[in-house]
C-alpha positions in Angstrom: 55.8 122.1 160.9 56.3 123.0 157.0 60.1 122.0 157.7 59.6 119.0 159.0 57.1 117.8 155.8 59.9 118.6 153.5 62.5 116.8 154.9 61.4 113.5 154.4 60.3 114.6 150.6 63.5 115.7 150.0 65.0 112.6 151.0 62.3 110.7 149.1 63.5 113.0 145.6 67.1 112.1 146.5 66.9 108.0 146.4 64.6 108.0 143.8 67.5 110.1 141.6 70.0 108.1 142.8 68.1 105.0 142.2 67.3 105.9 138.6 71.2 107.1 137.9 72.1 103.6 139.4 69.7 101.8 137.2 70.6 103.6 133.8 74.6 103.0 135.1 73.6 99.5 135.3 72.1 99.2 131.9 74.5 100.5 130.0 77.8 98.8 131.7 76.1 95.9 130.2 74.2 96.4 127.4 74.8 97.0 124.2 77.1 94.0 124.4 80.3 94.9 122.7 82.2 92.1 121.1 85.9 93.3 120.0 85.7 90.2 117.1 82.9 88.5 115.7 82.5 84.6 116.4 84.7 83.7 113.5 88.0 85.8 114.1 91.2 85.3 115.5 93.4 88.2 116.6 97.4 88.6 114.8 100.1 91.1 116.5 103.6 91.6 115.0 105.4 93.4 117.9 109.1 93.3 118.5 112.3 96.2 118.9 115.3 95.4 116.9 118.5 97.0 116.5 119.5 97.1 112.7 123.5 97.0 111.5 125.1 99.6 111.2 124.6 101.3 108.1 128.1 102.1 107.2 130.8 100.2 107.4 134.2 101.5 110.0 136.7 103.5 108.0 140.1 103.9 108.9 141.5 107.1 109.7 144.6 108.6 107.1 147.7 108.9 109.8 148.1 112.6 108.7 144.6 113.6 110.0 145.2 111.2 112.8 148.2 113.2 113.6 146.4 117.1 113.7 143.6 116.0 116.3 144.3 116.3 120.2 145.8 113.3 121.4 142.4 112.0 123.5 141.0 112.4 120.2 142.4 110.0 118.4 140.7 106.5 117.1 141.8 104.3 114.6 139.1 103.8 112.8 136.2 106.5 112.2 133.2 104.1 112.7 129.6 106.1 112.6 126.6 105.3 114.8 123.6 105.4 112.3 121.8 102.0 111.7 120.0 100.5 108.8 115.8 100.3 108.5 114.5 97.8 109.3 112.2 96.0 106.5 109.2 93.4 107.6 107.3 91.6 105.4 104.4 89.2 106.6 102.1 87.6 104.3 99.5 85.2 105.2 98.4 82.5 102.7 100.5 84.1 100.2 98.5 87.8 100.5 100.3 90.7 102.0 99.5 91.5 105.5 102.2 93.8 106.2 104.9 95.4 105.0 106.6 97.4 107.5 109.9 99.9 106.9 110.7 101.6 110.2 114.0 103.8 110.8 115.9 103.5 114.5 115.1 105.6 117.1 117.5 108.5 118.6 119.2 111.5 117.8 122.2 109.5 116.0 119.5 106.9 114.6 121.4 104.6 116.8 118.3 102.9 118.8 116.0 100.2 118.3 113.6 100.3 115.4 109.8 98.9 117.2 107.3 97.5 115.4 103.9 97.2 116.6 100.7 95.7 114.4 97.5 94.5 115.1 94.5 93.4 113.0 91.8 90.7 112.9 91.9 87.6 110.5 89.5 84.8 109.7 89.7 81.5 112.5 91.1 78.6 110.8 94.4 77.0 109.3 96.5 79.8 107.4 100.1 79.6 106.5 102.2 82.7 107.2 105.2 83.8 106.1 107.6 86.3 107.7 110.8 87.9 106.3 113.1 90.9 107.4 116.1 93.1 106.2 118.0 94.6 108.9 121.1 96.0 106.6 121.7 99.3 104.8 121.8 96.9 101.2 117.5 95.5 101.7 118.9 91.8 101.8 116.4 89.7 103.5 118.1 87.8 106.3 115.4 86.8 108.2 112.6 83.7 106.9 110.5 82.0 108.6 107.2 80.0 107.2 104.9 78.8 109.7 101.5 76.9 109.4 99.0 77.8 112.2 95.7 76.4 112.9 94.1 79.5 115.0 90.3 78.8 116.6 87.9 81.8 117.0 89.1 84.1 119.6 92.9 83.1 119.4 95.6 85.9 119.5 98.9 85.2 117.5 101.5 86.9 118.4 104.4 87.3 115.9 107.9 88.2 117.9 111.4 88.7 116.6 114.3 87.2 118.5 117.8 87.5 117.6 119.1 84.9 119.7 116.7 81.9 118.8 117.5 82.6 115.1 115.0 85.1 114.2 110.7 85.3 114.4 108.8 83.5 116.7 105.3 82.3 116.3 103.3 82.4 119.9 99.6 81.3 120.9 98.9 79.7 117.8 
């Protein structure tokens, strides 16, 4: 008779602890409400993979060392793999933002050199400036100046493209 009491009570302790995890679960998936930027913030990202020139220039080869390597060995013109840093420079309304020097990636620093950012700025009309060096010598060969109205919540998104003649301006 004692078993059967204790069943249901058991059962009655289990919902009730369930019920109370659920609730406390429930709380705090939505409270304290978390906001990643206040009301009067706009988001900018500088992401983009580039491949740098090469940092040295091809050399050709003297015919007498030409002629004392093995025959599948031999090349004109001694060209290593190594590329130059790559150097970006972003300032908004003529204050510095970033200023990024990042090396290839690989064994022969022969890959692409990635840049990512990220960092909240103040909603509202800004002008921005971007420049970047991609040579062994640090001459900027990349400009582009850009103004952006962004509202409260906007995410710019800075991008480099080779092909369309350099950065690109997204979102904003």
């Amino acid at each position: 008779m004692a078993e059967l009491y204790i069943k249901p009570v058991r059962i009655a302790i289990q919902i009730a602890v369930c019920l109370l995890f659920i609730t406390i679960l429930g709380y705090f998936s939505t409270y304290p409400r978390y906001h990643q930027l206040s009301e009067h913030e706009a988001v900018l990202k500088l992401s983009f993979s580039h491949s740098g020139q090469l940092k040295f220039k091809c050399q050709p080869i003297d015919p007498s060392d030409l002629s004392k390597l093995q025959p599948n060995m031999r090349k004109i013109m001694d060209c290593p793999r190594e590329l130059a840093l790559v150097r970006v420079e972003i300032d908004m309304d003529q204050k510095v933002l970033y200023r990024v020097i990042t090396s290839p990636l690989g064994l022969q620093k022969d890959g692409l050199a990635t840049v990512y950012r990220s960092t909240s700025i103040p909603a509202g009309f800004h002008h921005f400036s971007a420049r970047m060096s991609d040579s062994a010598d640090g001459v900027i060969h990349y400009v582009k100046d850009v103004d952006i109205d962004l509202q409260p919540g906007q995410v710019l998104l800075i991008d480099f493209v080779t092909g369309s003649g350099g950065f690109v301006f997204s979102g904003g």
